[in-house]
PLY file of the C-alpha trace (Angstrom):
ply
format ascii 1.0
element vertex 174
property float x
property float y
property float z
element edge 173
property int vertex1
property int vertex2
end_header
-10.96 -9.40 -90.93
-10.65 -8.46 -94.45
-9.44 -11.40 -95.08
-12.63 -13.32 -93.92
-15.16 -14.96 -96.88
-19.03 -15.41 -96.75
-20.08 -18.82 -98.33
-23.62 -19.83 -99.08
-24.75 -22.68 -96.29
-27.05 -25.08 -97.28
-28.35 -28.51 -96.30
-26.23 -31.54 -98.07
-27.58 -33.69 -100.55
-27.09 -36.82 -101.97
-24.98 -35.16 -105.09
-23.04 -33.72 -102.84
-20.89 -37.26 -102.09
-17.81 -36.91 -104.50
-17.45 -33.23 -103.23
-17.68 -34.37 -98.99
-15.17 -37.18 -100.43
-12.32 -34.99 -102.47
-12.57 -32.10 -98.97
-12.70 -34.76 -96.23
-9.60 -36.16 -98.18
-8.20 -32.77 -98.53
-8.25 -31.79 -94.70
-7.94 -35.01 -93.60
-5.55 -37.16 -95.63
-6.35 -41.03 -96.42
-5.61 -41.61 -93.23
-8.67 -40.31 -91.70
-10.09 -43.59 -90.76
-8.18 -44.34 -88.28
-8.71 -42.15 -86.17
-10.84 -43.08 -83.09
-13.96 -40.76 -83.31
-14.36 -42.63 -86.55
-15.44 -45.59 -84.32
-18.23 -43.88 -83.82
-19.81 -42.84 -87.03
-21.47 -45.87 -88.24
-24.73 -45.50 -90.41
-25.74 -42.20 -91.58
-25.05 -38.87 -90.30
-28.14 -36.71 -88.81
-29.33 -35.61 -92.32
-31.41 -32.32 -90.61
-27.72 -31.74 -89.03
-25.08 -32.21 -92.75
-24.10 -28.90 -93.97
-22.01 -27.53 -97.59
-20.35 -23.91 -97.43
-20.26 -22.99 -101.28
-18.69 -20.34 -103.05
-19.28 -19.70 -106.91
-21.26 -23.39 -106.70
-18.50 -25.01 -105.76
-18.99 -26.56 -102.37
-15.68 -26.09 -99.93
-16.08 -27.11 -96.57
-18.41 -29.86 -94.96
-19.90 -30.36 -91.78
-22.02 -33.07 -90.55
-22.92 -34.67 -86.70
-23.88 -37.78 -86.22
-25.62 -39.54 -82.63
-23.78 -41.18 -80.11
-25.03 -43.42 -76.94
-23.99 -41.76 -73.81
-25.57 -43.46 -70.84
-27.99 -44.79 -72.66
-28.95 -41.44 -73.98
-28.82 -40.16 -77.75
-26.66 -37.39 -77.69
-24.43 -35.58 -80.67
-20.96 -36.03 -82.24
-19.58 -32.68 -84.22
-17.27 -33.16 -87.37
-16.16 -33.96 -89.11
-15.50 -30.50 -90.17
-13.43 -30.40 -93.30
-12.70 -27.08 -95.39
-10.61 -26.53 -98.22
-6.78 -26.09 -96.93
-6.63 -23.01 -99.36
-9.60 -21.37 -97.23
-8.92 -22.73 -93.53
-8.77 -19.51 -91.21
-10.95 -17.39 -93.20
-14.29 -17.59 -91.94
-16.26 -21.01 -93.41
-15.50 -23.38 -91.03
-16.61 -21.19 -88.08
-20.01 -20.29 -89.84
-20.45 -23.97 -90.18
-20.19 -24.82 -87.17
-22.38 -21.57 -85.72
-25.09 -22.77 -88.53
-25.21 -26.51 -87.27
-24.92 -25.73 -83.74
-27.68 -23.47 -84.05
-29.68 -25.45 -85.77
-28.51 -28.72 -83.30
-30.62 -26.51 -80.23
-33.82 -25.36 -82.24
-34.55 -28.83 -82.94
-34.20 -29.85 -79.24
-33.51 -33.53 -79.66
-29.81 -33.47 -77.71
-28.56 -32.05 -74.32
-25.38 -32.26 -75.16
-22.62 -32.09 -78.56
-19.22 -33.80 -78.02
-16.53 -32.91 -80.20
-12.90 -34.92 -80.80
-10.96 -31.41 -82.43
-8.34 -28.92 -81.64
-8.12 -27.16 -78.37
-7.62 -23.54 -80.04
-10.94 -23.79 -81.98
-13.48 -25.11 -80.65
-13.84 -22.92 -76.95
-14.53 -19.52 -79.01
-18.71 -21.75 -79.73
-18.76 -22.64 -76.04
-17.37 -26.10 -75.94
-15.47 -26.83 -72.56
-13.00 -29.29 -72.39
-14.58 -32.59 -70.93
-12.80 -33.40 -67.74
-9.92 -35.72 -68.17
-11.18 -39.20 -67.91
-14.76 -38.87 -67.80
-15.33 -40.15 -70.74
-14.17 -43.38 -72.49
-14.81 -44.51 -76.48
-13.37 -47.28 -78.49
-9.72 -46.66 -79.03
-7.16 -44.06 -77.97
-8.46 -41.06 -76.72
-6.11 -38.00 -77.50
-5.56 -35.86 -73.92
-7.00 -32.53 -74.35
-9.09 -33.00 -77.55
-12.66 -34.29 -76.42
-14.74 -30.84 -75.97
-18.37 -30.45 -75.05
-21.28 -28.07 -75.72
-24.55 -28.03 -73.33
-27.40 -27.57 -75.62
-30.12 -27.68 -72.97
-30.08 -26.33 -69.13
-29.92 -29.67 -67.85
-26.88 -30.83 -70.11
-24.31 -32.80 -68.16
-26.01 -32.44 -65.37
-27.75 -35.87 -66.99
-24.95 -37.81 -67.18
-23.94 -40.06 -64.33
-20.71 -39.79 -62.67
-17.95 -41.37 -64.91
-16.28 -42.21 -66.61
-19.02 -42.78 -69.31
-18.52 -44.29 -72.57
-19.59 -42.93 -76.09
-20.61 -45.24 -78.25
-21.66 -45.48 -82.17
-25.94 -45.50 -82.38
-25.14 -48.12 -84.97
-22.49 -51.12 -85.26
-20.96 -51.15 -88.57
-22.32 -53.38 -91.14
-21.24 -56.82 -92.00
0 1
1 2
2 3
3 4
4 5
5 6
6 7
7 8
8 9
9 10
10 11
11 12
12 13
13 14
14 15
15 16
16 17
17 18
18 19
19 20
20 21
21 22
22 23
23 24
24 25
25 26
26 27
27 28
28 29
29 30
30 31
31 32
32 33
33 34
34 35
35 36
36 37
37 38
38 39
39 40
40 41
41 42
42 43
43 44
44 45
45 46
46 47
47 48
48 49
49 50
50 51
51 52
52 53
53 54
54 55
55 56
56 57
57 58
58 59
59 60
60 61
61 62
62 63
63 64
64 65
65 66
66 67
67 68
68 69
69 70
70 71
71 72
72 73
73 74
74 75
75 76
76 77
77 78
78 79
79 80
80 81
81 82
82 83
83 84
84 85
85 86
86 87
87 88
88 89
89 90
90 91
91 92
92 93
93 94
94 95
95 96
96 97
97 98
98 99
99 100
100 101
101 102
102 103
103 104
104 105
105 106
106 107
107 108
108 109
109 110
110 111
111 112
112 113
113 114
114 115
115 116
116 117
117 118
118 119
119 120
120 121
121 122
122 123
123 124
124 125
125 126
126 127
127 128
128 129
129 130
130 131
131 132
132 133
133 134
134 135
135 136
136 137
137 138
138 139
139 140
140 141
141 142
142 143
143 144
144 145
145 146
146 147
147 148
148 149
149 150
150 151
151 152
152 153
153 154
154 155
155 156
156 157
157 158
158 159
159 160
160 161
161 162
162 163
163 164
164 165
165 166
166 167
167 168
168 169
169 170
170 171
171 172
172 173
């Protein structure tokens, strides 16, 4: 792992805008947007949950979750998670997502985190994959993609039987 890097983690801030922009455009591509899990991030972003990784002061990689209705329930939406292509597979991204997952379950506000990402990453925190049509959301939903994390005992275990839509907190302004 000598290969892996150690970036600073630290709460985002309102500065931090062009930064989130120029990596989220980086991993991403312009393109982003149309993606369907963007459907769902209307308003703002939990701000106790929006993380930078810096190195040197310079921030490269972003993380930030945002709420989702799921049966009626407030419940969380990972990512995006964007690093810097030069530093994807070296460590930030992962200890991004162990900060704000840790973080997510001492504040004790969500039973259960639903991300839209690769099937190769996201197991190795303890996401399972959500059972094939359980769950619905606006748009095309990508077979094998939609993972899930537990953050209390009860967890699923809350949600009726499906399938059960996600949808945004917040419908997109006007």
């Amino acid at each position: 792992m000598a290969d892996q890097i150690i970036a600073h983690i630290r709460r985002q801030v309102d500065g931090d805008t062009a930064d989130i922009a120029r990596l989220m455009c980086a991993t991403f591509g312009a393109e982003r947007t149309d993606r369907s899990v963007w459907h769902l991030r209307f308003g703002p972003a939990v701000e106790e949950l929006c993380f930078i990784a810096e190195l040197d002061g310079q921030a490269v990689a972003s993380l930030r979750f945002w709420e989702v209705l799921v049966a009626g329930r407030r419940q969380l939406l990972l990512g995006p998670l964007a690093v810097d292509p030069q530093l994807q597979g070296k460590g930030v991204g992962k200890s991004l997502v162990r900060a704000g997952l840790s973080h997510a379950e001492r504040l004790k506000s969500w039973d259960i985190v639903f991300v839209s990402g690769d099937h190769d990453y996201y197991p190795r925190f303890g996401f399972q994959l959500a059972p094939a049509k359980r769950f619905i959301w606006p748009g095309a939903l990508e077979q094998g993609r939609l993972h899930l994390l537990e953050l209390s005992k009860e967890g699923e275990a809350t949600l009726p039987v499906g399938p059960i839509a996600l949808l945004a907190c917040q419908l997109p302004s006007a």
